[in-house]
N, C-alpha and C positions, 0 to 999 in steps of 0.2 A: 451940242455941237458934235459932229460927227468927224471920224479921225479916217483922213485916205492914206492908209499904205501903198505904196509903189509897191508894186513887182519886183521880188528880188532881182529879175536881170534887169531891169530899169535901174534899180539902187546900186547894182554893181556894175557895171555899166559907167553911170554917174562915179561912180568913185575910180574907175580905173581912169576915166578922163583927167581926172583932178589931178592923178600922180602925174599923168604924160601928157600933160598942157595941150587941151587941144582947142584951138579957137573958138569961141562962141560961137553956136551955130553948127556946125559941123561933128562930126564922129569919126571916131578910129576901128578902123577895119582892117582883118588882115587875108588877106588872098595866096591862094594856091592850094597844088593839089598833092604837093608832098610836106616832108617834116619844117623844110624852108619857107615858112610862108612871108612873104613880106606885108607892112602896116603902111595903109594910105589914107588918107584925111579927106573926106569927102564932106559934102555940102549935106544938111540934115534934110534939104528939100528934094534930096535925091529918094528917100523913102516914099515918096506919093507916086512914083513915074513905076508903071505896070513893068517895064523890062527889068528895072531895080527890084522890085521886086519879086521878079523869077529867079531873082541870084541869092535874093533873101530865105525863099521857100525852099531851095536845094541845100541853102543853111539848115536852114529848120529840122529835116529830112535826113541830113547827115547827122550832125551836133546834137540835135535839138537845143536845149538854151545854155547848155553846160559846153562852156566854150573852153577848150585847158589853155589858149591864150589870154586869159582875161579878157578881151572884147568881142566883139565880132568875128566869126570869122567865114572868112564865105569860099567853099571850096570848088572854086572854078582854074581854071589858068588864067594867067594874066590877061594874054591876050585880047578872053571872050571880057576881063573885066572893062581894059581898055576900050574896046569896043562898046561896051554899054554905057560907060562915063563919058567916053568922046561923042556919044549921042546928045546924052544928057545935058553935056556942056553948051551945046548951039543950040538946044530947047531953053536952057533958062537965060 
């Protein structure tokens, strides 16, 4: 039988959730573009929609997976995030 390790940021990830209760389903993100960033709770099926994902790869890009808030974190302004969630919200 074969053993599947998770990806460390998958494993840590999962465990930051656990501390900060986050609904099933959903992940904790945190946004902006200075020391202030603020944490939002989004739906996990926002990860499959291509504009999410341009907000994900300019993570990647900055951060890469070492994120020094423990989750996510996606370095745009609020505004362009709101703008991509308030899409996402009348798609799903």
């Amino acid at each position: 039988m074969a053993i599947i390790r998770l990806p460390s940021f998958i494993s840590s990830v999962t465990q930051f959730h656990k501390l900060h209760s986050v609904p099933k389903g959903h992940l904790a993100v945190y946004v902006g573009e200075t020391d202030k960033k603020k944490r939002y709770v989004v739906p996990i099926a926002y990860l499959n929609h291509p504009s999410f994902q341009d907000l994900l790869q300019k993570a990647e890009e900055e951060f890469g997976f070492q994120h020094s808030m423990g989750g996510l974190t996606i370095p745009c302004n609020e505004d362009a995030f709101f703008h991509v969630t308030s899409r996402l919200n009348n798609a799903l």
